[in-house]
N, C-alpha and C positions, 0 to 999 in steps of 0.2 A: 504494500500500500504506500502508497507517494504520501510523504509529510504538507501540511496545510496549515494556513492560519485559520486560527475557527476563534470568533468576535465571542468573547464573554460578554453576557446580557447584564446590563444597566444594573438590573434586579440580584445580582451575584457581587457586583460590588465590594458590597461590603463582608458578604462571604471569603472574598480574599483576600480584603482588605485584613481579617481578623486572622487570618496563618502566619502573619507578619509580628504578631502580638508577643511571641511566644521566643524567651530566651533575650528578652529586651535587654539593651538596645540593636541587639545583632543584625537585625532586619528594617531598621526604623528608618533605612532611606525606605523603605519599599512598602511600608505602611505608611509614610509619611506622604507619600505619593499619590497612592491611593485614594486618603484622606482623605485629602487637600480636593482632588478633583470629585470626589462624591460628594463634598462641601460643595462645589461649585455649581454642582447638577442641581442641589436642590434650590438654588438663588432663583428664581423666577427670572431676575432682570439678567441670565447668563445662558439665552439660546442660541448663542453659537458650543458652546459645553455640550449642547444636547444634541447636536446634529453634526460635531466636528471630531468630538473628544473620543474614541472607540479602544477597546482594549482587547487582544485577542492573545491568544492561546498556542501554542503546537499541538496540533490534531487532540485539542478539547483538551490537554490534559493538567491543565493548571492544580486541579485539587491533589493528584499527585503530587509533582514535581516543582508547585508553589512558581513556574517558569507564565511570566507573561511581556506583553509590549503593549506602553501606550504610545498611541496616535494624540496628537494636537497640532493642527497646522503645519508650521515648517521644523515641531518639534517631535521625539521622539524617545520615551522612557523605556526604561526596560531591566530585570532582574529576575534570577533565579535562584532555587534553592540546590535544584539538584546538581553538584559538582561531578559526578561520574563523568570518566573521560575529560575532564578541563571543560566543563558548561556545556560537553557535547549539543545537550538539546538546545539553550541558545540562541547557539551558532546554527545549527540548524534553523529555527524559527527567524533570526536575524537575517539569515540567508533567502528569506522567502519576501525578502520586504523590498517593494517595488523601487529601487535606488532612484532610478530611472526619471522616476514620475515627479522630484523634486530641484527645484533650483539651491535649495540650502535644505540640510537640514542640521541643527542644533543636538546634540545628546549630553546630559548630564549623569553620570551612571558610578558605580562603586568599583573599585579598582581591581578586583578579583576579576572581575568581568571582562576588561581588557583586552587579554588574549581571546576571547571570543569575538566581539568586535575585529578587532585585529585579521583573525582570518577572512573574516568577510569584508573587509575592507584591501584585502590582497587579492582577495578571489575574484572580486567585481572590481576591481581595478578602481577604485573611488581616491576621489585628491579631498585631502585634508587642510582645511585653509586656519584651523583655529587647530590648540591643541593644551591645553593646560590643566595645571593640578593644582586642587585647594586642599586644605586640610577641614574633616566633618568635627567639629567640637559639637556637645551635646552638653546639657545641663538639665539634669530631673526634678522637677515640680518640687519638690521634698526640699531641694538646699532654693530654689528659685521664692519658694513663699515668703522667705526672710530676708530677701534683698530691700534695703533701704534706699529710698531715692530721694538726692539731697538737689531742690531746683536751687538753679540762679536766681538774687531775685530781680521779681521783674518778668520774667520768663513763665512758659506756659508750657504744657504740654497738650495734645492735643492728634487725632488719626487726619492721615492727609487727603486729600479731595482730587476733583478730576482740576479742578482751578491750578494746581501744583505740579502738575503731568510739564508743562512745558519747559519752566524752569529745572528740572529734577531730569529731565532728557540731555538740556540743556551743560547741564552740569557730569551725566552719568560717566563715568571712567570706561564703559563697555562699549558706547555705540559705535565704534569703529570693529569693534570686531566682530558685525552682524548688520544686513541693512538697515538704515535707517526705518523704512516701513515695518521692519519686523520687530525692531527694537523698541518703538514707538509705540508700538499696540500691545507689544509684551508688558511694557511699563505701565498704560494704561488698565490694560486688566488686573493686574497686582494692587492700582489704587482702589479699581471698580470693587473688585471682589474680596480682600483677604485684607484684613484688620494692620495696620500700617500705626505707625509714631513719629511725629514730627513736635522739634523742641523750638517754638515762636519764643522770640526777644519780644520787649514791651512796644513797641512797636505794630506785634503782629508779623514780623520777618521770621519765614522761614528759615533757620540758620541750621540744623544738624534734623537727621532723617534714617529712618530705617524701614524697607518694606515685609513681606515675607514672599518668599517666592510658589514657582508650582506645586515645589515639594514640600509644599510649610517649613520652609529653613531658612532666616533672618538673610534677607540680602539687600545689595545695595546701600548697606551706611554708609553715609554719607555727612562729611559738613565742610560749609562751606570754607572754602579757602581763607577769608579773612577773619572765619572764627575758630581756626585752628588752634591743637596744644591749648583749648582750655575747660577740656573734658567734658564737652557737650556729649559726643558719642558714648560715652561713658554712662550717662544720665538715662539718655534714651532705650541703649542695650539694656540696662538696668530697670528700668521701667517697662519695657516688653518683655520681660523672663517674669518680673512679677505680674503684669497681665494675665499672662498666659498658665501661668502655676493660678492666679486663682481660677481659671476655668476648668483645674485639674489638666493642664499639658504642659508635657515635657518642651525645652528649647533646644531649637539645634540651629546652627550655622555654616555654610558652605565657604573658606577665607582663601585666596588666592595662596599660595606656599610663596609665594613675591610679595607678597603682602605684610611684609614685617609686622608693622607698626599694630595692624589690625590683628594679627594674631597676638600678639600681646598683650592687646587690650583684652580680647576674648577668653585668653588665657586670667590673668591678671584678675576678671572679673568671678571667676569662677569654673570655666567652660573647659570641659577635658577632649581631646584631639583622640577620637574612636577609632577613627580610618581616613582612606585620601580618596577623594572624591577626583573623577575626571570630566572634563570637560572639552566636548571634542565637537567641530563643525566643519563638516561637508559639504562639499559645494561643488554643483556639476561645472564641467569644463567648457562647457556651452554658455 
């Protein structure tokens, strides 16, 4: 029988979402993923999620082998449980994905994983135009509840809007390594749909920022240039791990391994380095 991608139904979701739960945090890119997009599903104002976002299988067999891929746009998730043979299946199921049919596509994934990619990126001959490693820091609800958060005064804290999208692109260290239109919509759904922290001067100036990304993992801190070295970022990473602990959820963050300063901080604050996260985009030659 020829291997196939077969789309796990909406309604399963959270069925797989819950195999991930198990031997925490070992799996928490892959429930965090999950999540994040069943979170998204149920938004009412988020019907491209419902007609875009698809998740599928090797030949059905996710509840085995815990092995899926999500589809969104020009992006593309993906992890498994079963290591038999170096991720054999996969590599298989990654092998079945229409390369072809994409001008970009973006992958964020766990580093075990790799060499699976890797083959099928040898096999189909695909050019890599992005390629980088962050380090995954995690922090559990349990030390996050007791974070004190000390504002400037004057300052405010406060979740960012669609009015902030411009300046916040404007600003973002990424948009070169991703088009503009995909970076720009990317940014915008992360303010549209997933709970966000921005630290306003008296003023009402936006000065330091933090979003969460697809995979509900703190990304994009940010502050600005001329409010640098004076712990705003600090404030805000601090105030989203307490957020989130009181909704009963763990924090996690994706930080460039180039990133000095920011893993220090993460460090520094509490946040322990799990695994290395990669980050890798393809892009047809055409």
């Amino acid at each position: 029988m020829s291997n196939k991608l077969v789309e796990i139904p909406s309604e399963n979701w959270e069925e797989l979402r819950d195999l991930f739960a198990r031997d925490w945090p070992e799996h928490l890119f892959a429930y965090g993923v999950i999540n994040n997009y069943w979170n998204w599903k149920q938004q009412s104002e988020s019907p491209d999620t419902n007609s875009v976002v698809k998740l599928f299988s090797l030949n059905g067999s996710w509840r085995e082998n815990g092995t899926f891929l999500l589809f969104d746009h020009f992006e593309i998730y993906f992890y498994s449980c079963d290591e038999t043979e170096n991720y054999a299946n996969l590599t298989k199921a990654l092998s079945l994905v229409s390369w072809e049919n994409y001008l970009e596509v973006s992958m964020d994934f766990v580093e075990k994983h790799r060499p699976a990619l890797d083959r099928v990126i040898s096999s189909k001959k695909l050019t890599t135009v992005n390629d980088k490693v962050t380090n995954f820091y995690h922090m559990p609800k349990e030390i996050a509840s007791s974070m004190e958060v000390n504002l400037p005064n004057g300052y405010h804290l406060n979740r960012l809007t669609i009015n902030h999208l411009d300046y916040i692109y404007h600003l973002w260290p990424l948009r070169d390594s991703i088009s503009k239109t995909s970076g720009y919509n990317l940014l915008k759904r992360l303010i549209l749909l997933n709970d966000s922290v921005g630290l306003f001067d008296a003023a009402d100036k936006l000065v330091s920022w933090c979003l969460r990304d697809q995979t509900g993992a703190f990304s994009d801190l940010q502050t600005c240039q001329e409010n640098l070295r004076q712990g705003y970022a600090r404030v805000v990473v601090k105030e989203f791990v307490r957020r989130l602990a009181a909704d009963g959820d763990d924090s996690y963050a994706f930080v460039l391994c180039t990133n000095v300063n920011s893993c220090k901080l993460f460090e520094s604050i509490g946040f322990v380095k799990i695994a290395h996260l990669h980050w890798v985009v393809i892009r047809n030659k055409d």
